[in-house]
C-alpha positions in Angstrom: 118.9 29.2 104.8 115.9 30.7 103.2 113.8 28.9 100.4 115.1 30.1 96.8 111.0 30.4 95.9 110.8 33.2 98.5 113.7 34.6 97.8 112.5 35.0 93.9 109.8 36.2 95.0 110.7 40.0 95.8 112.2 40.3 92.0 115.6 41.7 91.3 116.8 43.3 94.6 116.1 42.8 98.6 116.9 44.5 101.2 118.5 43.6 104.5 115.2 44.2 106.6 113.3 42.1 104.6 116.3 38.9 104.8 115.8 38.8 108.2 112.0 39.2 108.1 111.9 36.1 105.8 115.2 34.5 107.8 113.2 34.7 111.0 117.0 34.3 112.7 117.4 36.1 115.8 120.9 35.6 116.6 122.6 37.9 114.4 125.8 36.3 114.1 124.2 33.0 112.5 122.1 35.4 110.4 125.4 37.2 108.8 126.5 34.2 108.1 123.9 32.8 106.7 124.2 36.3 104.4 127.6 35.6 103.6 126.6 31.8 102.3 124.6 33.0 100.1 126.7 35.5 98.9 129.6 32.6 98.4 127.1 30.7 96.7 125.9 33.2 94.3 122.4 33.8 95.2 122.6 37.5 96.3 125.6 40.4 95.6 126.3 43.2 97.8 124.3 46.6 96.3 128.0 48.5 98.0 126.1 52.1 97.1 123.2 50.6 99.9 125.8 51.2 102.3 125.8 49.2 105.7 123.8 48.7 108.3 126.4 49.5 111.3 126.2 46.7 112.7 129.5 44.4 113.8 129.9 42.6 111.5 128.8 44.8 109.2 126.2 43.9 106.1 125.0 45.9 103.5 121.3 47.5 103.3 120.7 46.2 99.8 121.3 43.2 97.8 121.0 42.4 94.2 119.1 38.7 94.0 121.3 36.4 91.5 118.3 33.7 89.5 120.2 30.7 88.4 120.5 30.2 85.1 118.4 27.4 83.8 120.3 24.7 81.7 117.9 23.8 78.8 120.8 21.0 77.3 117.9 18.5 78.3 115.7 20.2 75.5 117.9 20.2 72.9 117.2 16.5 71.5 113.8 17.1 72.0 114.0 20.2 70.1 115.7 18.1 67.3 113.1 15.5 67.1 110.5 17.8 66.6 108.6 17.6 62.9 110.0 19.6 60.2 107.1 21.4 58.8 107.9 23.2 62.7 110.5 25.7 63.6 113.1 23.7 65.0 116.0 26.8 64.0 113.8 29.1 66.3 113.4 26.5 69.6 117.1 25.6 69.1 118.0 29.2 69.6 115.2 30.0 72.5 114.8 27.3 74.5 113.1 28.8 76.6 110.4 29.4 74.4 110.3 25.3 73.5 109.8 24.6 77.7 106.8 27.5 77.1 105.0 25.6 74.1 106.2 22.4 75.0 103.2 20.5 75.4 101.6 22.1 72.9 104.2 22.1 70.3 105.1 18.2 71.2 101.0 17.4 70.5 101.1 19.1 67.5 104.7 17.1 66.2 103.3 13.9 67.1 99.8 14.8 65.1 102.3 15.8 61.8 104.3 12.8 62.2 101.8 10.3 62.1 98.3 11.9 61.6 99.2 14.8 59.5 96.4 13.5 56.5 93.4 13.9 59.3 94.0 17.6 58.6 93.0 17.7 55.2 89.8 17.0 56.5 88.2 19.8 58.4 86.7 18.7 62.3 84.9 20.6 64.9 86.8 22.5 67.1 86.5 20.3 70.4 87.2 17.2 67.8 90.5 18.8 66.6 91.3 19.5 69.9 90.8 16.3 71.5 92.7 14.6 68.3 95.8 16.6 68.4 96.3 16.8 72.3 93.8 14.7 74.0 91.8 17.5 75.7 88.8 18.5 73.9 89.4 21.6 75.7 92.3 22.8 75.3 92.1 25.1 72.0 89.3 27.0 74.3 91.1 27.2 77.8 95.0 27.4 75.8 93.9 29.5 72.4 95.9 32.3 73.1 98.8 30.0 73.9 98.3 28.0 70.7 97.6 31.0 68.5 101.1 31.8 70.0 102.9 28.6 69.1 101.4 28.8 65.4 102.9 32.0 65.0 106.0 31.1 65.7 106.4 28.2 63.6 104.8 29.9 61.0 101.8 28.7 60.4 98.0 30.5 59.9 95.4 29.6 62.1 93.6 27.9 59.7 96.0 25.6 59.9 94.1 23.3 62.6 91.1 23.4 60.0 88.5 23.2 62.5 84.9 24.9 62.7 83.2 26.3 65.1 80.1 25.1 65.8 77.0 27.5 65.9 74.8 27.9 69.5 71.8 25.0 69.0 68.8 26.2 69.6 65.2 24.5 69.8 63.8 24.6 65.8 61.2 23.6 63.8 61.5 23.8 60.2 58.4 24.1 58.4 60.2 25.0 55.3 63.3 26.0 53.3 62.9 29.1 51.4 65.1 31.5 49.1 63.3 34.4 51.5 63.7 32.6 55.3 61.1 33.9 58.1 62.9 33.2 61.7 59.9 33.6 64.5 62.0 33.8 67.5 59.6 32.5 70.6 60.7 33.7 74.3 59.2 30.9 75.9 58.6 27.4 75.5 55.1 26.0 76.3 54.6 28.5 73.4 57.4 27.4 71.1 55.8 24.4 71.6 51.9 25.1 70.8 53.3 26.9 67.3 55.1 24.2 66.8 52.5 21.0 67.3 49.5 23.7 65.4 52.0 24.2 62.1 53.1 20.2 62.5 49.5 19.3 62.5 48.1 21.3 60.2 50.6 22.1 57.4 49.8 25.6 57.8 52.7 28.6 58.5 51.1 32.0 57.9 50.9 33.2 61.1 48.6 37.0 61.0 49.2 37.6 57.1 52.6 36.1 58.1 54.6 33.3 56.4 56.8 31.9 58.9 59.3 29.1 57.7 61.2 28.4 61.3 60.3 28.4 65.0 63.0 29.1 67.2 62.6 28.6 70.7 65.0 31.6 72.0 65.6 30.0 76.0 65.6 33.7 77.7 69.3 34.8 78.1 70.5 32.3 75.3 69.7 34.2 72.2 71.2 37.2 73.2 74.3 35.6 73.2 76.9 38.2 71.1 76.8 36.4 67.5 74.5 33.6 68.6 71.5 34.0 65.8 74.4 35.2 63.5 76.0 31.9 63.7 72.9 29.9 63.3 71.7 31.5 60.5 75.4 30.9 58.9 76.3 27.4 60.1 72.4 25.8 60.2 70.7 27.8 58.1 73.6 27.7 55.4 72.4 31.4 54.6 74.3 32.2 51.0 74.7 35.5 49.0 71.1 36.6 48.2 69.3 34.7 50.5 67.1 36.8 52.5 66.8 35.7 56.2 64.5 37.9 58.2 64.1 37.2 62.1 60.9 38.0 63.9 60.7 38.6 67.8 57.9 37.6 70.1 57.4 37.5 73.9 56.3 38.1 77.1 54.8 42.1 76.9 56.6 43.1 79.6 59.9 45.5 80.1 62.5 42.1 80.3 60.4 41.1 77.3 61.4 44.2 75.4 65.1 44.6 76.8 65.4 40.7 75.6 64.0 41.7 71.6 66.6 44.5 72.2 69.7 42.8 73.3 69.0 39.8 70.5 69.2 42.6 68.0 72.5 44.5 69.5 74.4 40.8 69.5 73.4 40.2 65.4 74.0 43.1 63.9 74.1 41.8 60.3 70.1 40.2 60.4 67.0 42.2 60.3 65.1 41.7 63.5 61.7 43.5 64.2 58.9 42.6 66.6 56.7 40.3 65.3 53.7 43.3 65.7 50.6 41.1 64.2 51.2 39.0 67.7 51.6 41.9 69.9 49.1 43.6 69.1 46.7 40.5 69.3 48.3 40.4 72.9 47.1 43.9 73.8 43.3 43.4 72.5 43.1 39.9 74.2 44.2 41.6 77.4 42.0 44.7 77.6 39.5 44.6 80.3 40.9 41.6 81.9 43.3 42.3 85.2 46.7 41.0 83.8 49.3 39.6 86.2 51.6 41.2 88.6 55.1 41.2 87.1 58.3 39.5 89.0 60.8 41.6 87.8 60.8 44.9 90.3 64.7 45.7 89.2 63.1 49.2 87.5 65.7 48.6 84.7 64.6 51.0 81.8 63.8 49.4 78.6 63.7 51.3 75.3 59.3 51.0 75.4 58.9 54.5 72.9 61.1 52.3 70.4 59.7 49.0 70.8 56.1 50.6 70.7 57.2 52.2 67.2 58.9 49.2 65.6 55.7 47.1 66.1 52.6 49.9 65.4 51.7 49.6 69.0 50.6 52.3 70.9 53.4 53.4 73.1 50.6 54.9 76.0 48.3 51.6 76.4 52.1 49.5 77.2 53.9 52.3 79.5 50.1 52.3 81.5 50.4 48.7 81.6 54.3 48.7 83.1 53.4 51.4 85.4 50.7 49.5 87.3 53.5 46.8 87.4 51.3 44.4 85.4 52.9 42.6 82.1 51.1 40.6 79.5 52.6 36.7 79.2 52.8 35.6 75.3 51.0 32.3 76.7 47.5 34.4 76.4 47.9 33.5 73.0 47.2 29.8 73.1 46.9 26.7 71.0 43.0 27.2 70.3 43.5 31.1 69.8 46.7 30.6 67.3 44.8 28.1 65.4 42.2 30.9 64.3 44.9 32.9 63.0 47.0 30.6 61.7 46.2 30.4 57.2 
């Protein structure tokens, strides 16, 4: 009479009103009946406290719904079958929990049983994934589920022996050093220019400067929580006593600053500073010369005083500059211009 996936849907009790809202019967004799069917069949109980609705025949206000309970005898060989280095005692006593993990647990039998030796080897974490289960997503969109079924069968979560694989960024490596200079560039056309100029000339002191990498920071992307962290660790293979500073340099402008700010809030564990030789060669290329309007009118604050302090700039000439809504673009420093400073 009424669909058991409606019924389940109002949890453990319903109430007469809401049977014959879902019933839509408007003869009430074929609707009692239809009550008392499903009371005969098991699917709801009288709640006899409800009391009854006063109606002839009567029925009662309330009624306790009655779920099915689901045979799981179709598990159990499966269950059985299932690799011993798993928890077979734990599915054969929940098999509920085996229907829950089953196509995760059933992946990771089949890999034990006949692939177990590709996990001495450790994989990336999309490799592992797509090996074990045939998704190369799955241990991102399911983690939380696998991480579950691990648990249970008692196993770490090293187990999988994947890595994960650091954010790639746009480098140049000039050249590996004990003590690592990062120059993080906000934009590319001058990523590039540094890049071709230290390429073509051998040359990397940029302003007094040694610089040993370019890193081309693609706005938003290196302010990724952990991003530079994980480069530095997983391309960098940065190692007890190795000393990897990261300079900043973009557009003088207040995104520019917020950017330098948010890179440095999302890697806490590197030094990051302005790269203040540039800026200020920024600010004396720029004076006397109208500068252009700036595209960003959101008025979002930016920590100026700060930035101005980290870099030896003067905190009046930038906030004059912000408040006519001008900004500086990093491209004022160009190829010819960078190859006078650049020893």
């Amino acid at each position: 009479m009424i669909p058991t996936e409606k019924l389940f849907a109002y949890g453990k009790f319903i109430t007469e009103t809401e049977l014959q809202k879902i019933t839509k019967e408007g003869d009430y004799l074929l609707f009692h009946r239809g009550i008392e069917e499903m009371i005969e069949s098991g699917l709801l109980s009288p709640v006899k406290a409800s009391g009854s609705n006063g109606r002839i025949p009567p029925l009662f206000n309330k009624y306790r719904i009655i779920k099915p309970r689901e045979d799981f005898a179709e598990y159990m060989e499966s269950i059985r079958r299932l690799n011993p280095r798993l928890n077979i005692h734990a599915y054969l006593q929940r098999p509920e929990l085996y229907k829950k993990h089953h196509d995760i647990v059933e992946g990771l039998s089949r890999y034990l049983w006949y692939e177990a030796r590709l996990l001495e080897e450790s994989m990336a974490r999309k490799e592992r994934s797509f090996s074990i289960w045939g998704r190369e997503k799955l241990l991102d969109e399911q983690f939380a589920l696998v991480r579950e079924v691990l648990r249970v069968n008692g196993l770490n979560e090293d187990f999988l022996n994947y890595y994960d694989t650091p954010e790639p960024f746009f480098e140049y490596v000039h050249r590996h050093s004990p003590e690592m200079t990062v120059l993080v560039i906000e934009n590319k056309d001058t990523w590039f220019s540094f890049r071709k100029l230290m390429q073509a000339t051998g040359k990397n002191m940029i302003a007094g400067i040694t610089v040993n990498l370019l890193l081309y920071g693609e706005g938003n992307k290196i302010t990724k929580k952990g991003a530079l962290e994980d480069y530095a660790s997983g391309m960098l293979h940065s190692q007890e006593g190795q000393t990897i500073r990261v300079m900043y340099f973009g557009d003088l402008d207040l995104e520019g600053i917020r950017l330098f700010f948010r890179t440095r809030e999302a890697n806490p564990s590197l030094f990051i500073q302005p790269f203040a030789p540039l800026y200020r060669l920024m600010l004396e290329l720029a004076e006397g010369r109208p500068m252009p309007e700036s595209p960003d009118k959101r008025g979002m604050p930016a920590a100026v005083e700060e930035f101005a302090e980290l870099g030896g700039l003067q905190v009046q000439v930038i906030n004059d500059l912000l408040a006519e809504g001008r900004y500086i673009p990093q491209e004022i420093i160009n190829y010819q211009i960078l190859a006078g400073i650049l020893t």
